[in-house]
Short mmCIF file of the C-alpha atoms (twelve columns), coordinates in Angstrom:
data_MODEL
# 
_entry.id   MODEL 
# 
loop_
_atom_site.group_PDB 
_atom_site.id 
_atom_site.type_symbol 
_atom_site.label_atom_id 
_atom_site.label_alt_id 
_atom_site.label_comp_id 
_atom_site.label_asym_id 
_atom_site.label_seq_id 
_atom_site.Cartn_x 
_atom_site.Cartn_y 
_atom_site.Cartn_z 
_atom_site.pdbx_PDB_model_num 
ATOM 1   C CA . UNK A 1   -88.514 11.734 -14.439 1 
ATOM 2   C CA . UNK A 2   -85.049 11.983 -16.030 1 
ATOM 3   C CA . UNK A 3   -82.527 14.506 -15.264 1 
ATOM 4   C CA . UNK A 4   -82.008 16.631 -18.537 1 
ATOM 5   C CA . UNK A 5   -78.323 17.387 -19.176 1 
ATOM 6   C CA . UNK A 6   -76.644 20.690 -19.966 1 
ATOM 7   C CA . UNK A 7   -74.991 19.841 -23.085 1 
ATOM 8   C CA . UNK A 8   -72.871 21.485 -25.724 1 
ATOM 9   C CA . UNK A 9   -72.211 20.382 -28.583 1 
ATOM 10  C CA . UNK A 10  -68.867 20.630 -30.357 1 
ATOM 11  C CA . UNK A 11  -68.744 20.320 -34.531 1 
ATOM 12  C CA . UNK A 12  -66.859 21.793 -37.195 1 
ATOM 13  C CA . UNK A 13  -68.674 21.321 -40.622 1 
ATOM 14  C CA . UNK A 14  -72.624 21.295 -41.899 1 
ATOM 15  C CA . UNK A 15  -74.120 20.105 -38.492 1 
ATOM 16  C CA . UNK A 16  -76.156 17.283 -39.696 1 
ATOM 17  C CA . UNK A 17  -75.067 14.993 -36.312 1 
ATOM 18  C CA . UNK A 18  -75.835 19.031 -33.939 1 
ATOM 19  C CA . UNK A 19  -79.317 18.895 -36.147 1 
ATOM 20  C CA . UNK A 20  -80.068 15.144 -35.153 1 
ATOM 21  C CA . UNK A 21  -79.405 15.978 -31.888 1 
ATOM 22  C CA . UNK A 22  -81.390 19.499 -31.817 1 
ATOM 23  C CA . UNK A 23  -84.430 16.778 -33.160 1 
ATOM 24  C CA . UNK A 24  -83.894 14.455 -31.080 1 
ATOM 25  C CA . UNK A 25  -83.933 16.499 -27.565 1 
ATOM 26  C CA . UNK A 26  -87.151 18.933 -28.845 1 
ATOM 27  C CA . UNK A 27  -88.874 15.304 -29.952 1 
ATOM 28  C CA . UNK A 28  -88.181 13.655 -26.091 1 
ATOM 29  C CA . UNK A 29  -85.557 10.839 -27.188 1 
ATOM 30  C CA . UNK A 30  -82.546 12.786 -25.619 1 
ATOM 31  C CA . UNK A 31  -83.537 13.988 -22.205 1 
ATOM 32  C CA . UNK A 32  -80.991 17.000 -22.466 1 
ATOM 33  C CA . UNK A 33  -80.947 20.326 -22.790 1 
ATOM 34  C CA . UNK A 34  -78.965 22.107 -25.697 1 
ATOM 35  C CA . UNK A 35  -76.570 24.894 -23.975 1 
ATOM 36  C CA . UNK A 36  -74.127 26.194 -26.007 1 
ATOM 37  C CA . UNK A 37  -72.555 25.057 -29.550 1 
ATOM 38  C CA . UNK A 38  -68.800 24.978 -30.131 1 
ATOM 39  C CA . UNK A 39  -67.548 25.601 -33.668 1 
ATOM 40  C CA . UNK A 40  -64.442 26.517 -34.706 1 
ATOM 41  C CA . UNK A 41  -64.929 27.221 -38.597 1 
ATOM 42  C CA . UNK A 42  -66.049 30.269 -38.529 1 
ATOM 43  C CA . UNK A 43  -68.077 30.030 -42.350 1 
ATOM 44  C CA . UNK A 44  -69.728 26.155 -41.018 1 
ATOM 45  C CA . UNK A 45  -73.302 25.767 -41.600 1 
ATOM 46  C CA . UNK A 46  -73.642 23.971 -38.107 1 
ATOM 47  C CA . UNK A 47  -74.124 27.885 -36.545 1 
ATOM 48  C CA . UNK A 48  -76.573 28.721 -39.072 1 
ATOM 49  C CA . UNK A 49  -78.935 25.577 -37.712 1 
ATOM 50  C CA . UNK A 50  -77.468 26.893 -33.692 1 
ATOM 51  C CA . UNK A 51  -79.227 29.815 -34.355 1 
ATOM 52  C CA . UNK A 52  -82.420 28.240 -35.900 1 
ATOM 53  C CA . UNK A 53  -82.718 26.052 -33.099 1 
ATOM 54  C CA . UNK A 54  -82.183 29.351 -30.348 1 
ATOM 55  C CA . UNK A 55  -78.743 27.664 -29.230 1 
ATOM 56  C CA . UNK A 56  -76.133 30.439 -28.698 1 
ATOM 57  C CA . UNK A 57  -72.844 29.756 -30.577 1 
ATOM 58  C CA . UNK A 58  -69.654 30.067 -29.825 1 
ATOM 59  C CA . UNK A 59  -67.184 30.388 -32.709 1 
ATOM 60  C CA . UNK A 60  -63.096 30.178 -32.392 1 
ATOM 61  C CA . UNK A 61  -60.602 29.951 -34.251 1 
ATOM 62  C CA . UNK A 62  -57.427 28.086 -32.613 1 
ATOM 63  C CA . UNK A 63  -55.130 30.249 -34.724 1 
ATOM 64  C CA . UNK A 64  -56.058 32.949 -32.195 1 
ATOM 65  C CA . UNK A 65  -54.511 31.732 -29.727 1 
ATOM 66  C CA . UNK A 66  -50.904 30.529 -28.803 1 
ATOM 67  C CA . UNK A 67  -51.551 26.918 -27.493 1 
ATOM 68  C CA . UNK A 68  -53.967 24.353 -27.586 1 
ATOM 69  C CA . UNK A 69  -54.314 24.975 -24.029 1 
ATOM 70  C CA . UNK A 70  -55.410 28.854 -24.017 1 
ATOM 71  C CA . UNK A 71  -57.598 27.523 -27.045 1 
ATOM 72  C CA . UNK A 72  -59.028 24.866 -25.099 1 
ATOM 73  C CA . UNK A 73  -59.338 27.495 -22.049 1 
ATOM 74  C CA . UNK A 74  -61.199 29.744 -23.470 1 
ATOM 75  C CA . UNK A 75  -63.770 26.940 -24.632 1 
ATOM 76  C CA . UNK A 76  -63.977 25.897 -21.270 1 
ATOM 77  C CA . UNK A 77  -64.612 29.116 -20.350 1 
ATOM 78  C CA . UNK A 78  -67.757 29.325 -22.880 1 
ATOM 79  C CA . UNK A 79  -69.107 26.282 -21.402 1 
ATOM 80  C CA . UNK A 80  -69.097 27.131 -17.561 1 
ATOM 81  C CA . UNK A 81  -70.537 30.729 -18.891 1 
ATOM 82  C CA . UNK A 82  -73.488 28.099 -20.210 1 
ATOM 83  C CA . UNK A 83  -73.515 25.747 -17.112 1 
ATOM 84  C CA . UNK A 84  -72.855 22.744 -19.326 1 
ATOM 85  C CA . UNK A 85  -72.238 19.310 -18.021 1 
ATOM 86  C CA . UNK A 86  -71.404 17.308 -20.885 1 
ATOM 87  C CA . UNK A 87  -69.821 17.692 -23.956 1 
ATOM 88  C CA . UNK A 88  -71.160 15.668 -27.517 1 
ATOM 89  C CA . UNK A 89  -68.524 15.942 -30.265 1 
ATOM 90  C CA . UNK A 90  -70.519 15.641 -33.475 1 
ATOM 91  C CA . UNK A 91  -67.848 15.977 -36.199 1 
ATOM 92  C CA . UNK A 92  -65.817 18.080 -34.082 1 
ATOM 93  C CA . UNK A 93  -62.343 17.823 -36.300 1 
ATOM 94  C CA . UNK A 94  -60.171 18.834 -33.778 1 
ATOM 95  C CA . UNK A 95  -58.577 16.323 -30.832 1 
ATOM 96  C CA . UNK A 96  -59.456 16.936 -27.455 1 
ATOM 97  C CA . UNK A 97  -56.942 17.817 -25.470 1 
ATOM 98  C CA . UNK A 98  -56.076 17.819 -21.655 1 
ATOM 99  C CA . UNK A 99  -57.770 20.984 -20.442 1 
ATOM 100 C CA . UNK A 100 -61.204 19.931 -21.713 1 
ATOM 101 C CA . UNK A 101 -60.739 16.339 -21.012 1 
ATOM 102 C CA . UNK A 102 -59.646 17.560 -17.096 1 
ATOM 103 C CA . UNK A 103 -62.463 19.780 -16.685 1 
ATOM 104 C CA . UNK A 104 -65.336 16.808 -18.172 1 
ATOM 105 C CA . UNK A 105 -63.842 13.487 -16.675 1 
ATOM 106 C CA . UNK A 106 -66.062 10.890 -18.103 1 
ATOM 107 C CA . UNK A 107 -68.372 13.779 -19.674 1 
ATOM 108 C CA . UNK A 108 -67.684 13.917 -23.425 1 
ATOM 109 C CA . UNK A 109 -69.082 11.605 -26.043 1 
ATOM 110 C CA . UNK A 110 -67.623 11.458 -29.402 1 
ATOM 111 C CA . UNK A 111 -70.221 10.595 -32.258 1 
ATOM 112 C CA . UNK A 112 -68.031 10.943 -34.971 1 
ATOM 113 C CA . UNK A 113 -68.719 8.831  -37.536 1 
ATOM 114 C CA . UNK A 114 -65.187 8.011  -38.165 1 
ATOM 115 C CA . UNK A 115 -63.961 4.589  -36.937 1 
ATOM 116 C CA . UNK A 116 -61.731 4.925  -33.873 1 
ATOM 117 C CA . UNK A 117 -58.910 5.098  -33.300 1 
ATOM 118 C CA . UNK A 118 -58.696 5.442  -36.972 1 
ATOM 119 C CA . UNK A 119 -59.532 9.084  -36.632 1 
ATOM 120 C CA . UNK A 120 -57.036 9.840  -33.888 1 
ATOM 121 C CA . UNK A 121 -60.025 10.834 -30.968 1 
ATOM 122 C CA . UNK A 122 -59.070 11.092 -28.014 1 
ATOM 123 C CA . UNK A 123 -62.625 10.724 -25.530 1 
ATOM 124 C CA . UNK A 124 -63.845 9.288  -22.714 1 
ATOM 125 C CA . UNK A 125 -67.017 7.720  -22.906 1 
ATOM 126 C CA . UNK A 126 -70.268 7.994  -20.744 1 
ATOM 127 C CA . UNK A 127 -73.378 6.359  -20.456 1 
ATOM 128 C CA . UNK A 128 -75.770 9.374  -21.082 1 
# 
């Protein structure tokens, strides 16, 4: 038996990548477990499907904050609130910066469908 993951998923837009993912962890093909999503347009679509599927969203807005790093903190902070292990940016527009990247070594995947580096991602990458 596999272990399932504690995931979140990060995206910014219409969620069709969060909504492949949602269908492909309730159909068996991704032994995970869908924790928390990560959005920080507050109008995106994606949190309309999060809360169709029963995931809890967590919507920010980085002009909130003064840095990228409180931003990024208080993200963190969502996802150890949710237990979540790794991290799946699906058309998350936003680079990942040091706090996150610390805190999931080797943990986030990027499925953007942009060519890299082309669209300026920074990620590690995992064998899930």
């Amino acid at each position: 038996m596999f272990m399932k993951h504690k995931i979140a998923v990060f995206a910014s837009g219409n969620g069709s990548n969060f909504q492949a993912i949602i269908d492909n962890i309730n159909s068996g093909k991704i032994a995970a477990e869908a924790r928390l999503l990560v959005c920080d347009q507050p109008g995106a679509y994606v949190i309309e499907r999060a809360r169709a599927a029963a995931v809890p969203a967590f919507v920010i807005s980085r002009k909130d904050f003064d840095s990228k790093q409180a931003f990024e903190t208080a993200i963190l902070e969502a996802c150890k609130a949710h237990d979540v292990d790794d991290i799946f940016l699906a058309g998350y527009m936003r680079i990942i910066g040091r706090t996150l990247l610390n805190a999931y070594p080797h943990r986030i995947v990027n499925i953007h469908p942009s060519l890299l580096p082309f669209s300026r991602a920074r990620c590690h990458w995992t064998g899930l």
